[in-house]
N, CA, C and O atoms as a CHARMM CRD file, in Angstrom:
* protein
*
  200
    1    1 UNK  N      0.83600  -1.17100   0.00000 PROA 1      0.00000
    2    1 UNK  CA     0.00000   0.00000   0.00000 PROA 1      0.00000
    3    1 UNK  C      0.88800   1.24500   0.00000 PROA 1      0.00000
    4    1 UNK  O      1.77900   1.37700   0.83900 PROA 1      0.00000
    5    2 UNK  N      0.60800   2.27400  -1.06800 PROA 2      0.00000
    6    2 UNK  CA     1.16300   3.25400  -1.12900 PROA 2      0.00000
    7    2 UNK  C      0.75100   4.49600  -0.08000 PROA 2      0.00000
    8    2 UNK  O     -0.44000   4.75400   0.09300 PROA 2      0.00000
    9    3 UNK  N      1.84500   5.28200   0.64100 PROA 3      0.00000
   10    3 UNK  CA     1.04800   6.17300   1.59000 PROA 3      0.00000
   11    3 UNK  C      0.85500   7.50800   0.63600 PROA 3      0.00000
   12    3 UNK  O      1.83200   7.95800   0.03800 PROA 3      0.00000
   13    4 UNK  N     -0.30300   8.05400   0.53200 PROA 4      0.00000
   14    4 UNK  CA    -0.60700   9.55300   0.41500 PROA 4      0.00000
   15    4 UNK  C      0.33800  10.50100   1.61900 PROA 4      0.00000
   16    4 UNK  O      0.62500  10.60800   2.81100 PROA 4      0.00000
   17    5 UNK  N      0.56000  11.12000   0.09000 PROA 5      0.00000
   18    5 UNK  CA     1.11900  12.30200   1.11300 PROA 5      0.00000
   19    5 UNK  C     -0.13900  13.82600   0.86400 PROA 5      0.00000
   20    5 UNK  O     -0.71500  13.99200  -0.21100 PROA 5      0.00000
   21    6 UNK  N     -0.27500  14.45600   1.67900 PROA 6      0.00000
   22    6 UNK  CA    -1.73600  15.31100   1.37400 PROA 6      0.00000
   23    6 UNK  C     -0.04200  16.39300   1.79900 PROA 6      0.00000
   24    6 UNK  O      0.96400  16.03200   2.41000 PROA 6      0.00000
   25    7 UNK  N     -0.41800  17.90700   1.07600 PROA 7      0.00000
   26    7 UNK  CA     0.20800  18.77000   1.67400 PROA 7      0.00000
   27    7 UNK  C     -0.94900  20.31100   1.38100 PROA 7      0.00000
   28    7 UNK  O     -1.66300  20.59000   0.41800 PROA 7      0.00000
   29    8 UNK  N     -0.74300  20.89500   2.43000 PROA 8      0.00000
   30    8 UNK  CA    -1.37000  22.40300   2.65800 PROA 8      0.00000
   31    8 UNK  C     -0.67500  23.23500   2.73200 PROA 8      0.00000
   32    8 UNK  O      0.29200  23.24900   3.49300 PROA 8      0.00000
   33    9 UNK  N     -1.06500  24.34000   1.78400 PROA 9      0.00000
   34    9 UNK  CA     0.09600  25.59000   2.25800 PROA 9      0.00000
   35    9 UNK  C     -0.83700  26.43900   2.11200 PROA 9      0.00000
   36    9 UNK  O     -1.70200  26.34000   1.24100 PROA 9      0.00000
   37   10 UNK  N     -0.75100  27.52300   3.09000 PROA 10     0.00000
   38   10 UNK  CA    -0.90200  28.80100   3.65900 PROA 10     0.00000
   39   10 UNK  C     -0.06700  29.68400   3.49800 PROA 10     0.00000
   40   10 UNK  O      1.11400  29.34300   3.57300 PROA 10     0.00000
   41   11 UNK  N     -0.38700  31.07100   3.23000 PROA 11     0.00000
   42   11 UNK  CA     0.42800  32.68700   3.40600 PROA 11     0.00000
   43   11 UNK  C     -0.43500  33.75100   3.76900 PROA 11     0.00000
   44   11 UNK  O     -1.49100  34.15400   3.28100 PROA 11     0.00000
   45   12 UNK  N      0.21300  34.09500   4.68300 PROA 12     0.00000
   46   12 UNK  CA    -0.23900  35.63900   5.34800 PROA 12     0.00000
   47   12 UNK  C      0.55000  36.47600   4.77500 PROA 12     0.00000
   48   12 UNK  O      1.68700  36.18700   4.40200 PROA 12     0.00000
   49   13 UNK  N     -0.22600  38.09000   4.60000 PROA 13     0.00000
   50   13 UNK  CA     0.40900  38.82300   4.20000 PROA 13     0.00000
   51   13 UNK  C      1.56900  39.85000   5.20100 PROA 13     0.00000
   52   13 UNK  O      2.66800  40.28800   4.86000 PROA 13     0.00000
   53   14 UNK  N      0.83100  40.01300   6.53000 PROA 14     0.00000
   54   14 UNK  CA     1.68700  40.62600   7.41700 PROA 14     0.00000
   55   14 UNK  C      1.14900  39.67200   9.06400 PROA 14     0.00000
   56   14 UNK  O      0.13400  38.97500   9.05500 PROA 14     0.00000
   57   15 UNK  N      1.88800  39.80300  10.13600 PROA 15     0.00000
   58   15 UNK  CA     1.64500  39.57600  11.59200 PROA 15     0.00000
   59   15 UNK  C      1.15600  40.50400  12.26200 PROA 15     0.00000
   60   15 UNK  O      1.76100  41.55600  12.05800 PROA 15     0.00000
   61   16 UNK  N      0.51200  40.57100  12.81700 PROA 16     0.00000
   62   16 UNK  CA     0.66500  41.90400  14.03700 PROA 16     0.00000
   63   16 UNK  C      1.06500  41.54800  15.06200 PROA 16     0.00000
   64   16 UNK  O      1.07000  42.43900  15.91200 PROA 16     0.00000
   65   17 UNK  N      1.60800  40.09200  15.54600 PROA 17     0.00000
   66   17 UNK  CA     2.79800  40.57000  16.50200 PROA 17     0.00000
   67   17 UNK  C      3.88700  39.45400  16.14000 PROA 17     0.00000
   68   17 UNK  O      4.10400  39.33900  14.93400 PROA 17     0.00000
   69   18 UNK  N      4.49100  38.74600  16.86300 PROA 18     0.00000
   70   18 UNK  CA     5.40200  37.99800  16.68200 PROA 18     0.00000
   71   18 UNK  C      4.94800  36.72900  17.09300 PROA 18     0.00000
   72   18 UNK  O      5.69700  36.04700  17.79200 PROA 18     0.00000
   73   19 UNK  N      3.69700  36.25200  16.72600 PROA 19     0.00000
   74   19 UNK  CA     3.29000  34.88900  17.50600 PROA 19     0.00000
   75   19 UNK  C      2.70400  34.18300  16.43100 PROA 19     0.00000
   76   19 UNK  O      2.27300  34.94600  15.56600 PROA 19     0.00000
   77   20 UNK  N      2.54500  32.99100  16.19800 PROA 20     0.00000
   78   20 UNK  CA     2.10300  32.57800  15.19500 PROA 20     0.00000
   79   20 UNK  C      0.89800  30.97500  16.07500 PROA 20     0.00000
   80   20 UNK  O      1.47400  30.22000  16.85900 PROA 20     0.00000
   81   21 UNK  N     -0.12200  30.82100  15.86900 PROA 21     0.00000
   82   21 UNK  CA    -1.10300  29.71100  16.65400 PROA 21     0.00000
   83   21 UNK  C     -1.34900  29.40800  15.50600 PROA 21     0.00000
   84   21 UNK  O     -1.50200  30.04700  14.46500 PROA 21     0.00000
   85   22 UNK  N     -1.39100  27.71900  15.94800 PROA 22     0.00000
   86   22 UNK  CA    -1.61200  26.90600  15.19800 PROA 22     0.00000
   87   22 UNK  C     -2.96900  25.93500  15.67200 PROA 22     0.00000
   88   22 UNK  O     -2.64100  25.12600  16.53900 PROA 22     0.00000
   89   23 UNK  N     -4.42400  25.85900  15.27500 PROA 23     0.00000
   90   23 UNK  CA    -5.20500  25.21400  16.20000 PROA 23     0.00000
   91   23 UNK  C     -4.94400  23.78400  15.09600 PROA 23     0.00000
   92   23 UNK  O     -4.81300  23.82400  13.87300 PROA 23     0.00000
   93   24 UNK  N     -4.93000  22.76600  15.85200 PROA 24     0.00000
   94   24 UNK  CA    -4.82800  21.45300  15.54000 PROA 24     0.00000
   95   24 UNK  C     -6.55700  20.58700  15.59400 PROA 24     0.00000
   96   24 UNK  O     -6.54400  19.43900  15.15000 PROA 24     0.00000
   97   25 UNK  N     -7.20000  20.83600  15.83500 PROA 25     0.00000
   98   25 UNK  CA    -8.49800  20.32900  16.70800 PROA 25     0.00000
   99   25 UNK  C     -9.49800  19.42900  15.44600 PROA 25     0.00000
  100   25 UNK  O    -10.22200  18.43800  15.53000 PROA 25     0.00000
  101   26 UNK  N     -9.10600  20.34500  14.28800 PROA 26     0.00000
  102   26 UNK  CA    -9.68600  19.73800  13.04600 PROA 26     0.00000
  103   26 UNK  C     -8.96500  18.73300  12.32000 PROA 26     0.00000
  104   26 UNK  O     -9.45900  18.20500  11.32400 PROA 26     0.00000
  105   27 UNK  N     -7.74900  18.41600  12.78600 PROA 27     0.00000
  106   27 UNK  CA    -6.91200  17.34100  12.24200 PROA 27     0.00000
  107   27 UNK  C     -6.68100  16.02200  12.66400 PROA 27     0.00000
  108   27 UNK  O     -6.20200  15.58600  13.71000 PROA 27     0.00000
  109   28 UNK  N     -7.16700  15.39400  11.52200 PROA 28     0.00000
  110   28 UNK  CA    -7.05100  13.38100  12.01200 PROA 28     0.00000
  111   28 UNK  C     -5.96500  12.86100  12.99800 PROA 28     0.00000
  112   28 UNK  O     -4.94100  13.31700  13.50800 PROA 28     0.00000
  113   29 UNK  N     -6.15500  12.54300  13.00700 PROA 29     0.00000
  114   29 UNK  CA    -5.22100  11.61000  14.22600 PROA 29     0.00000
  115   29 UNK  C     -3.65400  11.22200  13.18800 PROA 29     0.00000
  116   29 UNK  O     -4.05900  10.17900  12.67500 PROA 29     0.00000
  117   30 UNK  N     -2.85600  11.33000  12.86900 PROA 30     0.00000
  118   30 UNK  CA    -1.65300  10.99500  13.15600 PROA 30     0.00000
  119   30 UNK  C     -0.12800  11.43600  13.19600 PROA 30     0.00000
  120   30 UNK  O      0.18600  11.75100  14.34300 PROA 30     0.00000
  121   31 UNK  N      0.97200  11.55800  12.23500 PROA 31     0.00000
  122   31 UNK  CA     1.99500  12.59500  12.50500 PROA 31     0.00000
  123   31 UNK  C      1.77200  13.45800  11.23200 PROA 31     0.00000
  124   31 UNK  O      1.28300  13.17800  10.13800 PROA 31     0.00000
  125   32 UNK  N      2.37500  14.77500  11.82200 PROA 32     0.00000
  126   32 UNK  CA     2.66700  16.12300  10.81200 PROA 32     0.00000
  127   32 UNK  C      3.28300  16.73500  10.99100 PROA 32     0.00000
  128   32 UNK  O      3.39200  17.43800  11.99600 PROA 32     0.00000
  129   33 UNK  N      4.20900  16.67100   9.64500 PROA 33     0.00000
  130   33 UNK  CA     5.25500  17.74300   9.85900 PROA 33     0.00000
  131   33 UNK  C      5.03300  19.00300   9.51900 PROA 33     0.00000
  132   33 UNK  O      4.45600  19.26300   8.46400 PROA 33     0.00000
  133   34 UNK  N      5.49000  20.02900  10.42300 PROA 34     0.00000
  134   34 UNK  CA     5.84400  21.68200  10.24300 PROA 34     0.00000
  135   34 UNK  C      7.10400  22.19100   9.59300 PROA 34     0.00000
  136   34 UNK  O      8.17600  21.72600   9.98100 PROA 34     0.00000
  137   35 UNK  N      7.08400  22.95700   8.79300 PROA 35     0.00000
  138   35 UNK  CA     7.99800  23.49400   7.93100 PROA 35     0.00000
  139   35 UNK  C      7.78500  25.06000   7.93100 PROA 35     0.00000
  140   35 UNK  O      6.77400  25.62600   7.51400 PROA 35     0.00000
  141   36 UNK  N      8.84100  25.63100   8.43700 PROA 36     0.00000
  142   36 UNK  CA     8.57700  27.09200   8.49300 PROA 36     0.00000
  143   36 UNK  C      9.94900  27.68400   7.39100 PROA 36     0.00000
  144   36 UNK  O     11.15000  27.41400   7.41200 PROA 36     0.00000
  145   37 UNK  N      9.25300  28.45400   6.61300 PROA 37     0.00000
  146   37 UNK  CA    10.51800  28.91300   5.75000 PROA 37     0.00000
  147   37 UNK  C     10.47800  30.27800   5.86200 PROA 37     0.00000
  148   37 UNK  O      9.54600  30.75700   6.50800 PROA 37     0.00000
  149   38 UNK  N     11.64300  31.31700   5.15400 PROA 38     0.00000
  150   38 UNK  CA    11.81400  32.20500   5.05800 PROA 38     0.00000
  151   38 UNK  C     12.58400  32.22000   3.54300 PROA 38     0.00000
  152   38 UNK  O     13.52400  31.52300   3.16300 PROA 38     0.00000
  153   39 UNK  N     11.87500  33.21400   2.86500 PROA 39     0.00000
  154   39 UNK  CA    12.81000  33.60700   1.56400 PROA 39     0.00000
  155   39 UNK  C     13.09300  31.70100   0.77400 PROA 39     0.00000
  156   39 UNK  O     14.24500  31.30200   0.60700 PROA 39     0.00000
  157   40 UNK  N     12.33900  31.14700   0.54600 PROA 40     0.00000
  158   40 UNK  CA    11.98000  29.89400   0.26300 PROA 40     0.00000
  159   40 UNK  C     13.20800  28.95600   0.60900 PROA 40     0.00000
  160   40 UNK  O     13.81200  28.30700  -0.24600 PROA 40     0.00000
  161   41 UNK  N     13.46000  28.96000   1.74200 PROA 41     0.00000
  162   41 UNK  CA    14.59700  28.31400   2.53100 PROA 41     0.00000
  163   41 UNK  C     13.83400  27.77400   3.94800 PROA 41     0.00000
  164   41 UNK  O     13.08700  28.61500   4.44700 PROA 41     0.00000
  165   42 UNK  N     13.92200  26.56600   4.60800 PROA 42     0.00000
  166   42 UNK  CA    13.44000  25.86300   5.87200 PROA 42     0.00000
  167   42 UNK  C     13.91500  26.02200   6.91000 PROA 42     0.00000
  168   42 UNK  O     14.78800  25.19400   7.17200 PROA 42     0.00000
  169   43 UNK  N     13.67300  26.94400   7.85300 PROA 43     0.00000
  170   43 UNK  CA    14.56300  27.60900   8.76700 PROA 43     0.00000
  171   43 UNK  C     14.41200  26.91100   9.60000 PROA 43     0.00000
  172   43 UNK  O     15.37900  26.40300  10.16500 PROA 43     0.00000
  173   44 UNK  N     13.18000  26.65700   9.94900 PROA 44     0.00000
  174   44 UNK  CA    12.69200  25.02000  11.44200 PROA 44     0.00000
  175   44 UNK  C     11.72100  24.52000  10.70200 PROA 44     0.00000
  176   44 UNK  O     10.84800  25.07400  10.03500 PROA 44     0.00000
  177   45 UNK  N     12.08800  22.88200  10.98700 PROA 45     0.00000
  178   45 UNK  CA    11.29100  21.84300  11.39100 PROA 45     0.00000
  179   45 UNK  C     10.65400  21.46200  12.10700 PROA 45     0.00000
  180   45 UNK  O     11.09100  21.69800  13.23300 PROA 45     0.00000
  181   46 UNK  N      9.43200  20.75300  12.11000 PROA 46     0.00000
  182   46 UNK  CA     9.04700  20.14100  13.67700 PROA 46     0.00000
  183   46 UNK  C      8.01500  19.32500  13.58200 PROA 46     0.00000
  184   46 UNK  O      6.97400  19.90800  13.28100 PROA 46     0.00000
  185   47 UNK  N      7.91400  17.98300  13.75800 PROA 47     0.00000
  186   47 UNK  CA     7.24600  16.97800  13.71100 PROA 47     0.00000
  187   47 UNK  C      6.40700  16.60900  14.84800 PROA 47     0.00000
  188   47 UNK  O      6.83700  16.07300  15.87000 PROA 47     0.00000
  189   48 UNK  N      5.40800  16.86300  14.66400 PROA 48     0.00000
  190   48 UNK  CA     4.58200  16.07000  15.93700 PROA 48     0.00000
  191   48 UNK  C      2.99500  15.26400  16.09100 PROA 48     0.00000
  192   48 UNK  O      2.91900  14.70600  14.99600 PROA 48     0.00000
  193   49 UNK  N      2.21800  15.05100  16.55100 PROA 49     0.00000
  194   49 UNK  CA     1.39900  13.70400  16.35900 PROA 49     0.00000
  195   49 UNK  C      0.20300  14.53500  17.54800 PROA 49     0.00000
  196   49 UNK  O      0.23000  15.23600  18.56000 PROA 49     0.00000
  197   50 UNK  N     -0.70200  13.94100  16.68300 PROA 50     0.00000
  198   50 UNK  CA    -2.25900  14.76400  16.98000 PROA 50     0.00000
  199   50 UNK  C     -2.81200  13.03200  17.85900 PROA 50     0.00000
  200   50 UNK  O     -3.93700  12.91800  18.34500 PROA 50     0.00000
């Protein structure tokens, strides 16, 4: 069995402060990775499980 990979991307145009929330509550049960880039480069990673 082949696994699907599903991917979502999002962009904001500006912050108003320096915080970024992430609500998880609508997402299936298992791992996902986070990818935060800048200037299309991966500055942090971070893997974690709903």
């Amino acid at each position: 069995m082949v696994k699907k990979i599903n991917s979502i991307k999002g962009e904001i145009d500006q912050f108003p402060e320096c915080r970024i929330y992430l609500n998880v509550n609508h997402l299936k049960k298992g791992t996902y990775i986070l990818k935060i880039t800048h200037k299309n480069k991966v500055i942090k990673t971070t893997t974690f499980k709903k």
